[in-house]
Residue frames as qw, qx, qy, qz and C-alpha x, y, z in Angstrom:
[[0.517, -0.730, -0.429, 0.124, -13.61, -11.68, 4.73],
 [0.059, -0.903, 0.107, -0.411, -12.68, -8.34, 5.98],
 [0.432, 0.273, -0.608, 0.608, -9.06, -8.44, 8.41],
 [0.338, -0.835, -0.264, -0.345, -11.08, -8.00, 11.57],
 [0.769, -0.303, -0.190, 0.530, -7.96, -8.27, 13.82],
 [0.180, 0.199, 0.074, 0.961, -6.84, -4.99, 11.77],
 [0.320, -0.581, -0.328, -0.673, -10.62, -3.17, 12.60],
 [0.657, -0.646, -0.386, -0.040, -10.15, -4.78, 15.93],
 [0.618, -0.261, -0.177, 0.720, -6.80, -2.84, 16.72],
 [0.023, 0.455, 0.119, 0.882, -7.98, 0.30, 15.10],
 [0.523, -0.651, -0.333, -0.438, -11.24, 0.01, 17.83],
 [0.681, -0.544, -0.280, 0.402, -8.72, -0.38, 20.28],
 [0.517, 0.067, 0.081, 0.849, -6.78, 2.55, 19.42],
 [0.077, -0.527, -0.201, -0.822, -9.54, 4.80, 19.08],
 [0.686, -0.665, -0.162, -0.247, -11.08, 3.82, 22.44],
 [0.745, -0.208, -0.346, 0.531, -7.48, 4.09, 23.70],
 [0.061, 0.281, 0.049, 0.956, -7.23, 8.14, 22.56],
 [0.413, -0.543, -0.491, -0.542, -10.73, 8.25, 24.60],
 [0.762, -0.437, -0.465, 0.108, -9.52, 7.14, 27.57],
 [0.550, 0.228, -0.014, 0.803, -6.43, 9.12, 27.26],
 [0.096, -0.483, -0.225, -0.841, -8.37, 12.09, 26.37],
 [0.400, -0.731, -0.260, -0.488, -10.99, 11.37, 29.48],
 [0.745, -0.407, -0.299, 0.436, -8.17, 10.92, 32.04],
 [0.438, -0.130, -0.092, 0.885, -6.34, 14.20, 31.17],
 [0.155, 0.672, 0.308, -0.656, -9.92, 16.58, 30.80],
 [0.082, -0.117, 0.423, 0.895, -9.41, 17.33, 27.35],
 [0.497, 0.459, 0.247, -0.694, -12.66, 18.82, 25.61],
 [0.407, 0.164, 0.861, 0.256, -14.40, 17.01, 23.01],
 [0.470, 0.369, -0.018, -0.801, -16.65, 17.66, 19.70],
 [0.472, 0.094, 0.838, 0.255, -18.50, 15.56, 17.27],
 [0.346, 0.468, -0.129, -0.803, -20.27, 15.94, 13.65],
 [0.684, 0.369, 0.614, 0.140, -21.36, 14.40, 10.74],
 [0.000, 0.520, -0.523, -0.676, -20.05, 15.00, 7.18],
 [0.631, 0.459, 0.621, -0.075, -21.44, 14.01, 4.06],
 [0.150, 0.704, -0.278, -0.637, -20.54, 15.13, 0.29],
 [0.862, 0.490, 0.133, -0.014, -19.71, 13.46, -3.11],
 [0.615, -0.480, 0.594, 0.194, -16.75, 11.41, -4.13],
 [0.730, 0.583, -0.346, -0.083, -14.80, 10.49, -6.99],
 [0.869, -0.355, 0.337, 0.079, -13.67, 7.12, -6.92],
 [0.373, 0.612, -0.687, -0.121, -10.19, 7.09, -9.39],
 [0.730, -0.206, 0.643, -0.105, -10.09, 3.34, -10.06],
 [0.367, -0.017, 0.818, 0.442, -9.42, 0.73, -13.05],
 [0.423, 0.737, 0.521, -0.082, -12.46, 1.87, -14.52],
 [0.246, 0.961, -0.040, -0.121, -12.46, 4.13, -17.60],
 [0.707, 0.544, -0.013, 0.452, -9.30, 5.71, -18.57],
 [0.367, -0.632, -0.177, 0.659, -6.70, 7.37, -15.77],
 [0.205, -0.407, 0.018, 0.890, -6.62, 10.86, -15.94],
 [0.073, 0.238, 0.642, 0.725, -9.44, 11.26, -17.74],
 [0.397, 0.024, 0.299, -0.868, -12.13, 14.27, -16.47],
 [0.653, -0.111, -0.313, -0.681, -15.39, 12.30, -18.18],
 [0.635, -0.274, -0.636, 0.342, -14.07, 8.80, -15.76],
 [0.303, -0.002, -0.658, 0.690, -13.54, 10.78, -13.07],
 [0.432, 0.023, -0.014, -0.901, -16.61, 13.12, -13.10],
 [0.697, -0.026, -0.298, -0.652, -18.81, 9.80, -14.15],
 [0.692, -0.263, -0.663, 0.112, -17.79, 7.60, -11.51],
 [0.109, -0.334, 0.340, -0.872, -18.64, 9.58, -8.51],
 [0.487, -0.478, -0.715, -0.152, -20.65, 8.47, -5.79],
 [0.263, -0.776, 0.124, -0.559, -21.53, 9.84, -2.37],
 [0.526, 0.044, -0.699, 0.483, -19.86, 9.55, 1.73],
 [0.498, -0.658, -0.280, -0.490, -21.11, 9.64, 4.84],
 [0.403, 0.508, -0.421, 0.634, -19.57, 10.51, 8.25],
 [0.588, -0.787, -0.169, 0.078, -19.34, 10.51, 12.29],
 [0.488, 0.592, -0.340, 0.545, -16.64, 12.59, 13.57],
 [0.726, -0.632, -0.236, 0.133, -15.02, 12.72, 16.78],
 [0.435, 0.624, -0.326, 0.561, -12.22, 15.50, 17.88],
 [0.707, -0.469, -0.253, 0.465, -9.97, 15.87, 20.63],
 [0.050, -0.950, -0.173, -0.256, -9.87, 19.52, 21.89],
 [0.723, -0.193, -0.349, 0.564, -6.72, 19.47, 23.24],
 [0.046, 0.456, -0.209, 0.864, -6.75, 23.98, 23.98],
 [0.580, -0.323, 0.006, -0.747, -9.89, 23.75, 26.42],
 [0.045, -0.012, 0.896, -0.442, -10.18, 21.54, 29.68],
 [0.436, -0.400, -0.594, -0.545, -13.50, 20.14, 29.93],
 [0.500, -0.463, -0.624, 0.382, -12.91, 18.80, 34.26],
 [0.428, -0.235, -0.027, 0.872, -12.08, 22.84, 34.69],
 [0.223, 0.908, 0.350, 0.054, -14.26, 24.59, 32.35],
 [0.475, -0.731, 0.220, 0.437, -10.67, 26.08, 31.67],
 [0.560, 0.797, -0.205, -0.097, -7.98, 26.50, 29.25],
 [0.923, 0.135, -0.125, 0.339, -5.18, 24.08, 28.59],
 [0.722, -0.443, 0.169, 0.505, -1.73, 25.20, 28.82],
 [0.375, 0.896, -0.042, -0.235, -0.69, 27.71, 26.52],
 [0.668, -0.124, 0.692, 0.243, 1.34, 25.40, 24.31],
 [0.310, 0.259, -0.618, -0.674, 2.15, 25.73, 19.96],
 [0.338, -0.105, -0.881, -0.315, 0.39, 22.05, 19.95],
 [0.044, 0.525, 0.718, -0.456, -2.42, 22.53, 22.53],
 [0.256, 0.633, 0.206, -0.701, -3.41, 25.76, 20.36],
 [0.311, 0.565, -0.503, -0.575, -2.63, 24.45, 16.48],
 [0.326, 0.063, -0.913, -0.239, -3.72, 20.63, 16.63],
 [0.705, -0.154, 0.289, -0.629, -6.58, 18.57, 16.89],
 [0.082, -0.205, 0.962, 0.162, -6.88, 14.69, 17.12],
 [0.741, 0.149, 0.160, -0.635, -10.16, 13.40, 15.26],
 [0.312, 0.055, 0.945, -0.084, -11.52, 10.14, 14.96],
 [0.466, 0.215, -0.317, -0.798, -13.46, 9.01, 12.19],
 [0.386, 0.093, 0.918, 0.017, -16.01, 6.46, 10.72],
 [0.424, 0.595, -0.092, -0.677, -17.61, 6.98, 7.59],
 [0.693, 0.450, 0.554, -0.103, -19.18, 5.29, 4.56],
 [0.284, 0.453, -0.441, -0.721, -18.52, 5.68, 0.62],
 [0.534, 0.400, 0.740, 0.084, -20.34, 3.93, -2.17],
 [0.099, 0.553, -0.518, -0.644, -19.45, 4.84, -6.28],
 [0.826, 0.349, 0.443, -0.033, -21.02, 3.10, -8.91],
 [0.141, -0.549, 0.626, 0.535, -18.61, 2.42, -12.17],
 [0.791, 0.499, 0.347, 0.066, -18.50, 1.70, -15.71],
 [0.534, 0.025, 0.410, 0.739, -15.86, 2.04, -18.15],
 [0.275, 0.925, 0.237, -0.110, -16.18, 5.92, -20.14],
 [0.300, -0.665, 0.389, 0.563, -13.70, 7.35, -22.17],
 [0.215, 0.572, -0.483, -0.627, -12.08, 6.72, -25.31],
 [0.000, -0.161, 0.963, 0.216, -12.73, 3.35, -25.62],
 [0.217, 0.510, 0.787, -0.272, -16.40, 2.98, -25.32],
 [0.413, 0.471, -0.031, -0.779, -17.56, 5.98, -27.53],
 [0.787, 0.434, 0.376, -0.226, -20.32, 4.89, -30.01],
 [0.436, 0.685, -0.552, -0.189, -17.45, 4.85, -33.08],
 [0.086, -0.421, 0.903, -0.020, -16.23, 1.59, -31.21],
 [0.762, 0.265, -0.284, -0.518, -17.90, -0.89, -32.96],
 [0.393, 0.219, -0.888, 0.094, -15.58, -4.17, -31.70],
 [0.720, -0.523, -0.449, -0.079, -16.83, -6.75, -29.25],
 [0.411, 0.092, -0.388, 0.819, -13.84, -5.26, -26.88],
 [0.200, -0.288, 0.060, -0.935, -15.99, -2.02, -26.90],
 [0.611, -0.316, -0.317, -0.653, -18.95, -4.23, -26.04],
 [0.822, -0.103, -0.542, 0.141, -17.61, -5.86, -23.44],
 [0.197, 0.069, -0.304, 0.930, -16.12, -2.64, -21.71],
 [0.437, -0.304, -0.128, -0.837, -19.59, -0.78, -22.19],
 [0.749, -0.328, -0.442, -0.368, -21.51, -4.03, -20.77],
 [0.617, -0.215, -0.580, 0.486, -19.38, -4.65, -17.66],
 [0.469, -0.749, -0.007, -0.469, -20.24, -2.52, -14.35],
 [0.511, -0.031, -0.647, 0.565, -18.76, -2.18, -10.52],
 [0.519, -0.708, -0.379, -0.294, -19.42, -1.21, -7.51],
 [0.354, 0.348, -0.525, 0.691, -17.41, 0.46, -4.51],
 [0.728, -0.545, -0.231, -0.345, -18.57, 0.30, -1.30],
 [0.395, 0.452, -0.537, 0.593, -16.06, 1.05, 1.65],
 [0.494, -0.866, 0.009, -0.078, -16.61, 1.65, 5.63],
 [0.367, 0.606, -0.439, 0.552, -13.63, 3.34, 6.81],
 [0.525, -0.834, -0.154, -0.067, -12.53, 3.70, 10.53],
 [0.713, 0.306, -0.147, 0.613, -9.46, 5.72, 11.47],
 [0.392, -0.803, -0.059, 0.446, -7.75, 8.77, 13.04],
 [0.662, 0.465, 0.077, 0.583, -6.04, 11.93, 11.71],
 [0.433, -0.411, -0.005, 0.802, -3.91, 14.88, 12.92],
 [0.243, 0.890, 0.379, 0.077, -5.19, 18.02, 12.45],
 [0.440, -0.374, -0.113, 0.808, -3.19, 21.35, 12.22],
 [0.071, 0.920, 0.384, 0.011, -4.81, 24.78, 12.38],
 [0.566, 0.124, -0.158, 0.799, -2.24, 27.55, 11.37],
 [0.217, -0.669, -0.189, -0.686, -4.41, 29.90, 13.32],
 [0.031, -0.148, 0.826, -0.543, -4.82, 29.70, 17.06],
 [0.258, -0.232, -0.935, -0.078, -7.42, 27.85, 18.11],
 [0.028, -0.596, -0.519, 0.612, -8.50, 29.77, 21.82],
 [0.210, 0.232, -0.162, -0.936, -8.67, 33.21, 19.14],
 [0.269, -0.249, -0.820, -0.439, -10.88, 30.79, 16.56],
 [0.251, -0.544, -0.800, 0.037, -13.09, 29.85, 19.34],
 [0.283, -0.454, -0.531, 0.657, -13.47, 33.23, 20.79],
 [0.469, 0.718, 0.471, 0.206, -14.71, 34.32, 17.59],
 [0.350, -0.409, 0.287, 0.792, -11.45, 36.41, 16.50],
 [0.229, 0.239, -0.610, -0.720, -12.32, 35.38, 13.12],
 [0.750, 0.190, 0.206, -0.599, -14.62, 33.76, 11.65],
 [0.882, 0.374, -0.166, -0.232, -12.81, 31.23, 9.27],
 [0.521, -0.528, 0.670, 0.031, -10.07, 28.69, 10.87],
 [0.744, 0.333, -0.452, -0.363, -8.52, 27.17, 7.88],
 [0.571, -0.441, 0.685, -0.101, -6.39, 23.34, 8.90],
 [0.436, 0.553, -0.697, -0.133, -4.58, 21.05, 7.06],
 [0.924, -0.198, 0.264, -0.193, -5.09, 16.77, 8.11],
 [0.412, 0.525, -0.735, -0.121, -2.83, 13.69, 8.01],
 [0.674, -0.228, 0.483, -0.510, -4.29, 10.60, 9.02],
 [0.078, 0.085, -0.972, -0.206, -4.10, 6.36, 8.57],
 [0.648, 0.000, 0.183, -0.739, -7.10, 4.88, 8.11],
 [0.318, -0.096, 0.924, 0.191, -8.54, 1.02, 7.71],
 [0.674, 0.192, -0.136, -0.701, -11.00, 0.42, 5.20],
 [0.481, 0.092, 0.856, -0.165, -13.32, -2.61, 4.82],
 [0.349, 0.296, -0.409, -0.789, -14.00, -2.94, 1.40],
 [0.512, 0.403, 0.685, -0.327, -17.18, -4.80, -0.46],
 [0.060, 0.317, -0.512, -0.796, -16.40, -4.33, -4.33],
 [0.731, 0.410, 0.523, -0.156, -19.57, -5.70, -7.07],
 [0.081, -0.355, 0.598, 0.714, -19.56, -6.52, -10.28],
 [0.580, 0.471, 0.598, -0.289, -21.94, -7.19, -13.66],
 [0.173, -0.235, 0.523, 0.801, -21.96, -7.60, -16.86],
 [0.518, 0.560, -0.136, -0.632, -24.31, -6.99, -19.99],
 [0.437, 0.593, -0.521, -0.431, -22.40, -8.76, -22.44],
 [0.525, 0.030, -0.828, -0.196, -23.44, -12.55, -23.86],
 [0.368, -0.423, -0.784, 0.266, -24.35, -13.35, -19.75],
 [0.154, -0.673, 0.021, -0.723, -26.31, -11.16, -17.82],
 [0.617, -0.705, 0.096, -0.335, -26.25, -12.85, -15.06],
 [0.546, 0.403, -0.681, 0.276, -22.41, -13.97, -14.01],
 [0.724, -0.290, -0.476, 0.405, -21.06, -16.26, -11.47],
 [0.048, 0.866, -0.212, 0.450, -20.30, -13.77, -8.83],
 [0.714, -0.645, 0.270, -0.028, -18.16, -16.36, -6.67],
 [0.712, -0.242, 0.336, 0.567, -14.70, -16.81, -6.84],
 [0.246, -0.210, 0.364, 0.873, -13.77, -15.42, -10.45],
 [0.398, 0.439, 0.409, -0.694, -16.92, -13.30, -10.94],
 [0.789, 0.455, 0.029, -0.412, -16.84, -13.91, -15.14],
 [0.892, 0.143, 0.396, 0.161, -16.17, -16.50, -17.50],
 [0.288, -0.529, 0.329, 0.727, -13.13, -14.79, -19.75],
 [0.422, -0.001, 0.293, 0.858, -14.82, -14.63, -22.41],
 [0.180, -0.802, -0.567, -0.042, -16.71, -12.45, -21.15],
 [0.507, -0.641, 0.072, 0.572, -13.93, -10.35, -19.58],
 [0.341, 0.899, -0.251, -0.114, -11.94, -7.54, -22.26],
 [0.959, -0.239, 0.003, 0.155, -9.66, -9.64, -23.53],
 [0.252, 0.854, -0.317, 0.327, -6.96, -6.98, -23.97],
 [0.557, -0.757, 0.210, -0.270, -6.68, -7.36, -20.57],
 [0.936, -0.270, 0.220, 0.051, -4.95, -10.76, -20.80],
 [0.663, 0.690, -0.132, 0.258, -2.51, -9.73, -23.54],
 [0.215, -0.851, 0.387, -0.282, 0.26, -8.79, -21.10],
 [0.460, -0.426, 0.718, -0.300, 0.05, -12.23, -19.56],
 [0.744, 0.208, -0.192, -0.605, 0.08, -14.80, -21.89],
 [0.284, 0.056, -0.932, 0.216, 1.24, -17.75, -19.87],
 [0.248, -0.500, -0.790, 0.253, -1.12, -17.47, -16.98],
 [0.002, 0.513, 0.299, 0.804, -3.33, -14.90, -16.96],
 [0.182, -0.274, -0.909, 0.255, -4.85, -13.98, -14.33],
 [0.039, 0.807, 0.552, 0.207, -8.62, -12.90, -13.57],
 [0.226, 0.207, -0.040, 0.951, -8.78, -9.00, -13.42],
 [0.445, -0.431, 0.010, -0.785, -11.82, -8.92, -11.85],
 [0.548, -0.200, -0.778, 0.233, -12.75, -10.21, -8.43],
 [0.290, -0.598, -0.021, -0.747, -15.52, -9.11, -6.02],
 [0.651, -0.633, -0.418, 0.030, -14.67, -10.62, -2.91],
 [0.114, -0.944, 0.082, -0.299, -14.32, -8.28, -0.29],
 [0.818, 0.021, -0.352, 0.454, -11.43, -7.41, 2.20],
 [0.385, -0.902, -0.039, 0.192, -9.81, -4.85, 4.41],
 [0.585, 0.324, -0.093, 0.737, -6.27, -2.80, 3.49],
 [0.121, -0.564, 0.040, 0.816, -4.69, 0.83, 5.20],
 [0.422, 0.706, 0.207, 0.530, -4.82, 3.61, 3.55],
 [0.398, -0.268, -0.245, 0.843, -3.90, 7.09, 3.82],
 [0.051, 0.860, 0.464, 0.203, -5.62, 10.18, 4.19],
 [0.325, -0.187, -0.037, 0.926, -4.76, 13.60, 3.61],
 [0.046, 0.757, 0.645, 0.094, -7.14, 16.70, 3.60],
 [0.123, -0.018, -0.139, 0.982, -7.12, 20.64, 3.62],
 [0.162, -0.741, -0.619, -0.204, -10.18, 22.66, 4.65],
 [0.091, -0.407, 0.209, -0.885, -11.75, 25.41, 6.69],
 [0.228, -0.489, -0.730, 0.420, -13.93, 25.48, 9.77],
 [0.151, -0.403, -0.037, -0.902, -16.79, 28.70, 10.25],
 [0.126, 0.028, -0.702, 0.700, -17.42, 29.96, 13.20],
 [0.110, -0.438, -0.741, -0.498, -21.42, 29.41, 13.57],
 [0.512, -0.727, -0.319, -0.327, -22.08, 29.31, 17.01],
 [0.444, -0.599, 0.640, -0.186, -19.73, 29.28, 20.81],
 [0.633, -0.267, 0.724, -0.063, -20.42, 25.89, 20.47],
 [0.750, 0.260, 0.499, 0.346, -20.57, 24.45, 16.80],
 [0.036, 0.654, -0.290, -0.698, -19.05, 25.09, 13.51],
 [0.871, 0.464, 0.088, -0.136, -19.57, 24.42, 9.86],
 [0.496, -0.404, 0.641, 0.424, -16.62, 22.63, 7.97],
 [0.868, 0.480, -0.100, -0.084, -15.50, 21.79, 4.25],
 [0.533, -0.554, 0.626, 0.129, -13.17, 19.23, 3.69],
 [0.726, 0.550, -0.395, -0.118, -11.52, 18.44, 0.37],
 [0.748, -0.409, 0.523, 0.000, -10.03, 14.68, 1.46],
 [0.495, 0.567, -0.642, -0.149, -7.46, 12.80, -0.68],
 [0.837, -0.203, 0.451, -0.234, -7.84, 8.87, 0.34],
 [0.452, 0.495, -0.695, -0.260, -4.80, 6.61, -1.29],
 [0.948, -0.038, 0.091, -0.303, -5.23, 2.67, -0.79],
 [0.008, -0.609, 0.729, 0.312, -3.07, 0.38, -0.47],
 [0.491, 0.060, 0.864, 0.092, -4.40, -2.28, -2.36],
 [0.057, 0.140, -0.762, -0.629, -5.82, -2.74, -6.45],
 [0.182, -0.170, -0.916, -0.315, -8.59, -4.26, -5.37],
 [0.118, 0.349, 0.448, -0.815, -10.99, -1.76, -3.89],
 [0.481, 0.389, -0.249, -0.745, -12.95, -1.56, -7.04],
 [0.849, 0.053, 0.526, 0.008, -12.99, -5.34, -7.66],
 [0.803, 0.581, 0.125, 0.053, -10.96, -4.67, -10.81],
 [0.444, -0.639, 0.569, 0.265, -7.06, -4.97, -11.09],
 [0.790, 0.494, 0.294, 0.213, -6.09, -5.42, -14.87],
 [0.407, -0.631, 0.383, 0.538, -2.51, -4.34, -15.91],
 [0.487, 0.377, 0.612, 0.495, -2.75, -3.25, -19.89],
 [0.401, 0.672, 0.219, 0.582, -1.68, -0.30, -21.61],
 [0.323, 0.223, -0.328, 0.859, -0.11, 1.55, -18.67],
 [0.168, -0.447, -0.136, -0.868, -3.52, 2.63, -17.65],
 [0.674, -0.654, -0.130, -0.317, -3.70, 1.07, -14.49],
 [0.649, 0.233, -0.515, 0.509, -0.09, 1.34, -13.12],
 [0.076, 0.341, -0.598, 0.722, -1.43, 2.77, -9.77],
 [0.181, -0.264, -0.908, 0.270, -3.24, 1.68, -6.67],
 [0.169, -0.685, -0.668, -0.237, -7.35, 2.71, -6.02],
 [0.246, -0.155, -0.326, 0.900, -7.74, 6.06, -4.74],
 [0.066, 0.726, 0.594, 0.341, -10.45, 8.95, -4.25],
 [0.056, 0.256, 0.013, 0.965, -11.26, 12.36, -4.05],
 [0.261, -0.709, -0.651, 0.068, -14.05, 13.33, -1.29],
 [0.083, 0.437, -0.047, 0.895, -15.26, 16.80, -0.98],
 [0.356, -0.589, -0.720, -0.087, -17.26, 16.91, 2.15],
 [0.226, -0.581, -0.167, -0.764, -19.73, 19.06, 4.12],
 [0.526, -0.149, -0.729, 0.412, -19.71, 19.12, 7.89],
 [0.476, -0.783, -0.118, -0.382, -21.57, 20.20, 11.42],
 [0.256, 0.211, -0.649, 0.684, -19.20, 20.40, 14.46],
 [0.464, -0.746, -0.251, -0.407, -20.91, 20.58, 17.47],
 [0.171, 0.392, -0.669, 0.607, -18.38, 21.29, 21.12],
 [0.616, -0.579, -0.490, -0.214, -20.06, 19.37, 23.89],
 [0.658, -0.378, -0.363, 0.541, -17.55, 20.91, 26.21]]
């Protein structure tokens, strides 16, 4: 079961920056974003372009920003402040979902062991909802941005997010249809490299019930200036986890899985300034 205590302090936090925000005028925008993700997980082989490229899936987005140059009670400008003209505070919620399968060196058609057939026949599933907040900074000025100095306002993010994760699994090989409660297959079903590390108690390396962890998010982009009131965005997002078990797979053999679930999202965005 997903931490809702954690999802319920994040909904208080964001509906605390709301209040904030409508007690002191500050102008608001919202959008939607949407692009394709690479999910870097246990799957496959790390650092390896054909895993990363072939487990890719797509994300989906509400945004919410806190205008902090531009009064909204006023129809006015803020104070003429470095952080009233070079930061923004946005609020997020947003979807991913990545199918997976093992690709790389081990699985090419030369591998001929049941190992190989046991990698090739096993499958996952990611499947995330995020909800968080991040700190923008624009090394342009904002009022110039909006007043259509320029046209391109580039801006650098740092932001915590929670994620609520929902991981699947399946295999091919001897069962096609596994147990998918508690320890999702029967081992020997499972690669049994996997266990070679641990050969007192092993434990399972795959497991698809869901849960809820932080993470962190870091992003660089641009903003173009469409209209006064909206802009287009691209955001190239770096999303690290803390937890192994975002993918539903956490197996600790041959060095290749000595770090914690992470992804790459490039996304595509509409601003729109309702102040």
């Amino acid at each position: 079961m997903p931490k809702f205590s954690h999802l319920a302090l994040v909904f208080y936090l964001c509906s605390l920056s709301q209040s904030i925000n409508a007690q002191l005028g500050f102008s608001q925008e919202i959008g939607v974003i949407a692009g394709p993700v690479q999910f870097r997980s246990d799957f496959g082989i790390r650092n390896n372009e054909p895993t990363n490229f072939g487990n890719s899936g797509f994300g989906i987005g509400l945004v919410h920003y806190i205008n902090f140059s531009y009064r909204a009670d006023c129809n006015c400008y803020t104070t003429d402040t470095y952080f009233n003209d070079h930061f923004k505070l946005r609020s997020e919620i947003s979807y991913n979902y990545t199918k997976l399968e093992h690709l790389g060196h081990w699985v090419q058609p030369n591998k001929v062991s049941i190992q190989a057939d046991q990698l090739r026949g096993h499958k996952g599933v990611a499947e995330n909802f995020d909800i968080g907040m991040q700190l923008e900074f624009f090394p342009l000025s904002i009022r110039d941005f909006q007043a259509f100095s320029y046209r391109f306002a580039p801006f650098v993010s740092l932001g915590v997010h929670y994620t609520s994760y929902n991981p699947k699994a399946s295999t091919t090989f001897n069962n096609p249809n596994p147990d998918f409660y508690g320890n999702v297959f029967e081992s020997s079903n499972i690669y049994s490299f996997w266990f070679e590390d641990f050969p007192d108690k092993p434990p399972y390396p795959i497991k698809t019930k869901g849960g809820g962890t932080w993470s962190t998010v870091a992003s660089v982009g641009v903003r173009y200036k469409l209209t006064k009131l909206s802009d287009l965005m691209l955001d190239l997002r770096w999303q690290y986890y803390y937890s192994d078990w975002i993918d539903g797979l956490n197996h600790n053999w041959g060095g290749y899985d000595r770090n914690n679930d992470w992804l790459v999202w490039l996304n595509f965005g509409y601003i729109y300034y309702l102040d």
